[in-house]
C-alpha positions in Angstrom: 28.1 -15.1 -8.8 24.6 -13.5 -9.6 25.4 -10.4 -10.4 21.5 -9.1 -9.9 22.3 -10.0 -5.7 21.9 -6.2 -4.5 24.5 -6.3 -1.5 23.6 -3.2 1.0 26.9 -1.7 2.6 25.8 0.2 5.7 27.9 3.3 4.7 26.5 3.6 1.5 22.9 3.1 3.0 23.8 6.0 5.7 24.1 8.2 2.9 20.7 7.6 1.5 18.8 7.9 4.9 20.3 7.8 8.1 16.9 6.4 9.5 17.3 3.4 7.2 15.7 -0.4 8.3 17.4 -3.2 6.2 15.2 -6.5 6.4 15.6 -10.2 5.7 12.8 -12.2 3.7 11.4 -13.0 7.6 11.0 -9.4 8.6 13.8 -9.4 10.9 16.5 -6.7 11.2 20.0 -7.2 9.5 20.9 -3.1 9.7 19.9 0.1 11.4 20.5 3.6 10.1 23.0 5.3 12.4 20.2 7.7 13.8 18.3 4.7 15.0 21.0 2.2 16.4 20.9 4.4 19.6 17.9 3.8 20.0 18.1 0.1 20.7 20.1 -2.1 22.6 20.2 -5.5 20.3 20.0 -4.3 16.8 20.0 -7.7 14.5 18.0 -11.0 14.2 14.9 -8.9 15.8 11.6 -8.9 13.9 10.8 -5.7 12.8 6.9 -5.6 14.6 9.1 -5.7 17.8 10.9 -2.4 17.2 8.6 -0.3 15.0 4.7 0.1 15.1 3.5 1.2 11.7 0.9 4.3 12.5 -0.3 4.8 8.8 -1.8 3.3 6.7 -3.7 1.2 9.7 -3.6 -2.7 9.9 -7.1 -2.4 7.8 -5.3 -0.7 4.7 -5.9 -3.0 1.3 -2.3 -3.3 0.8 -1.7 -4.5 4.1 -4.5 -6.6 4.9 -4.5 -8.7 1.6 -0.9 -9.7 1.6 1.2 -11.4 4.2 3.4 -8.3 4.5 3.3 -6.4 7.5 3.8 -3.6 5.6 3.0 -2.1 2.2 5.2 -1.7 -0.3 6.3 1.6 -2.5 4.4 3.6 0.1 4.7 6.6 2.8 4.7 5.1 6.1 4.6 6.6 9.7 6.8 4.2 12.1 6.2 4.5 15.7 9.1 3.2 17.7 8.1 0.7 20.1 10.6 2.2 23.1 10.2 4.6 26.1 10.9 7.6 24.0 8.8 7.4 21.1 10.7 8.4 17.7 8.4 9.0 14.5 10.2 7.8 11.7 8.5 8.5 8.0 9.8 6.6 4.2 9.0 4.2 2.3 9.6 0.4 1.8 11.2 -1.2 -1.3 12.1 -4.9 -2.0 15.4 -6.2 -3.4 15.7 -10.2 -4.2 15.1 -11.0 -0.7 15.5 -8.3 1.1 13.8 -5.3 2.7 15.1 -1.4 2.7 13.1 1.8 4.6 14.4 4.7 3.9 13.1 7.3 5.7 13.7 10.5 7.9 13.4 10.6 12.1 10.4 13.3 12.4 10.1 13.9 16.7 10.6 12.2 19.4 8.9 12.4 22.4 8.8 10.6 26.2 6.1 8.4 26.1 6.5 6.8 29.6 2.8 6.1 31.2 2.1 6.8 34.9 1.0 3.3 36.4 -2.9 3.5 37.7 -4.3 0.7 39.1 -6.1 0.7 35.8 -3.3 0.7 33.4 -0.9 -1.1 35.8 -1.2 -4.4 34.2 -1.0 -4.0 30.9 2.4 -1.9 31.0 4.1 -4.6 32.7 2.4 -7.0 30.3 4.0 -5.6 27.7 7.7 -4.8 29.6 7.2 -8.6 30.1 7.0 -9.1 26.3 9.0 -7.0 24.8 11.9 -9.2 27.2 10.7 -12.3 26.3 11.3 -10.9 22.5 14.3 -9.9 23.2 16.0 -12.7 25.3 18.4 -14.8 23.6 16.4 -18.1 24.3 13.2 -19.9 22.8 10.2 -18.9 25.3 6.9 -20.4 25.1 4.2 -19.4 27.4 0.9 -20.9 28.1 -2.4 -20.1 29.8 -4.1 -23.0 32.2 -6.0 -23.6 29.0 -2.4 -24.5 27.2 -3.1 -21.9 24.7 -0.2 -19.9 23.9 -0.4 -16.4 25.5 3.2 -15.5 24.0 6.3 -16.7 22.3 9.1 -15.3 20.6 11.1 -15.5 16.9 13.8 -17.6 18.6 11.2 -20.3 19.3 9.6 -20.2 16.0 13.5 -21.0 14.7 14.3 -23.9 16.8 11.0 -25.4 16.0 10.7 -24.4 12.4 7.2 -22.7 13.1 7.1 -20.9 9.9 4.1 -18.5 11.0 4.7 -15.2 13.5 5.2 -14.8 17.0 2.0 -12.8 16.7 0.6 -15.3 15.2 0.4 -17.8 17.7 -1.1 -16.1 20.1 -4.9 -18.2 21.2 -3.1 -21.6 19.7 -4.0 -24.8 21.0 -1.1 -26.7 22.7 -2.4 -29.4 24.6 -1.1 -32.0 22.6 2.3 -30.5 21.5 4.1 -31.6 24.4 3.5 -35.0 23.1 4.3 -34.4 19.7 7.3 -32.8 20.3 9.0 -34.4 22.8 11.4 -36.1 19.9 13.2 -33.3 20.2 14.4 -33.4 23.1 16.7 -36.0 25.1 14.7 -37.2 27.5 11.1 -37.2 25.7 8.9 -38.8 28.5 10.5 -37.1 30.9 10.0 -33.7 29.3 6.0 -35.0 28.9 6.1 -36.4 32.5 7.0 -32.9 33.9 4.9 -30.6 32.1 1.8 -32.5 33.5 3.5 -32.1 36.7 3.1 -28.9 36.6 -0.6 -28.9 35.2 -1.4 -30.8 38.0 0.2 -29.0 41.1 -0.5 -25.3 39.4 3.5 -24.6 40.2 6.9 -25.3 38.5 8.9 -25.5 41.9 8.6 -29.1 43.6 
């Protein structure tokens, strides 16, 4: 055994910071300190940009911008909570081996919950409709009638061994990926037959 494998024990992380965020080398959460687990419903195998919003240092900071992190490292944060009832949680980030650990302390919380305008309207259930897609235990693609991808999730990165974001994807060409994928699943043609079905008539029902 390599003895220099830190192995987190929630308990013993509890007693550090109850508002700790344990990571994997993907970003996704393995742990949640006990004052955050109420907070959400699924608490593993999520990627950590779906729960928390980082509020400083912005995207733009040096140490975030110039490494693939989406966070920076040895450095006070301000997490946003990305639920209904918005908790500020403040800490730090350290790597071990190939993990991540926040340890921090819950600062408020406060209802955040928008009144729908016709103005607004759209873009709250925009992003309802993504943070379930993000959450739902299956791969989700979905396209614009340009077949670039408006959204995804991490589940559909995995069964496709997409090593880049969810995020990421987002404005991504798929007009040919039908074609090039369609190994991977049991019928091929048929897959490739039916999504141009569906191009064509503008509908998925028959």
């Amino acid at each position: 055994m390599n003895s220099s494998v830190i192995r987190f024990d929630s308990s013993q992380l509890n007693l550090l910071s109850s508002a700790y965020i344990l990571l994997d080398s993907k970003y996704r959460i393995l742990a949640l300190g006990s004052d955050l687990q109420s907070l959400f419903s699924n608490k593993k195998s999520v990627h950590f940009s779906d729960y928390f919003s980082i509020n400083e240092p912005t995207a733009v900071h040096p140490n975030i911008s110039e490494t693939n992190l989406p966070f920076p490292l040895q450095e006070e944060l301000t997490l946003l909570t990305n639920t209904d009832s918005q908790t500020v949680v403040k800490g730090k980030f350290i790597k071990t081996n190939q993990q991540y650990l926040f340890l921090g302390n819950i600062v408020t919380t406060k209802s955040i919950v928008p009144f729908a305008t016709p103005d607004n309207a759209f873009t709250i259930v925009s992003k309802r409709l993504e943070n379930v897609i993000q959450h739902i235990q299956s791969g989700i693609l979905v396209e614009d009638e340009f077949r670039k991808i408006v959204l995804t999730n991490q589940l559909f990165c995995d069964l496709f061994s997409i090593q880049a974001l969810p995020e990421q994807l987002k404005g991504f060409d798929c007009s040919q990926s039908a074609e090039t994928n369609k190994i991977f699943f049991k019928y091929p043609e048929g897959f490739v037959s039916r999504i141009n079905e569906i191009l064509q008539k503008k509908r998925i029902c028959c």
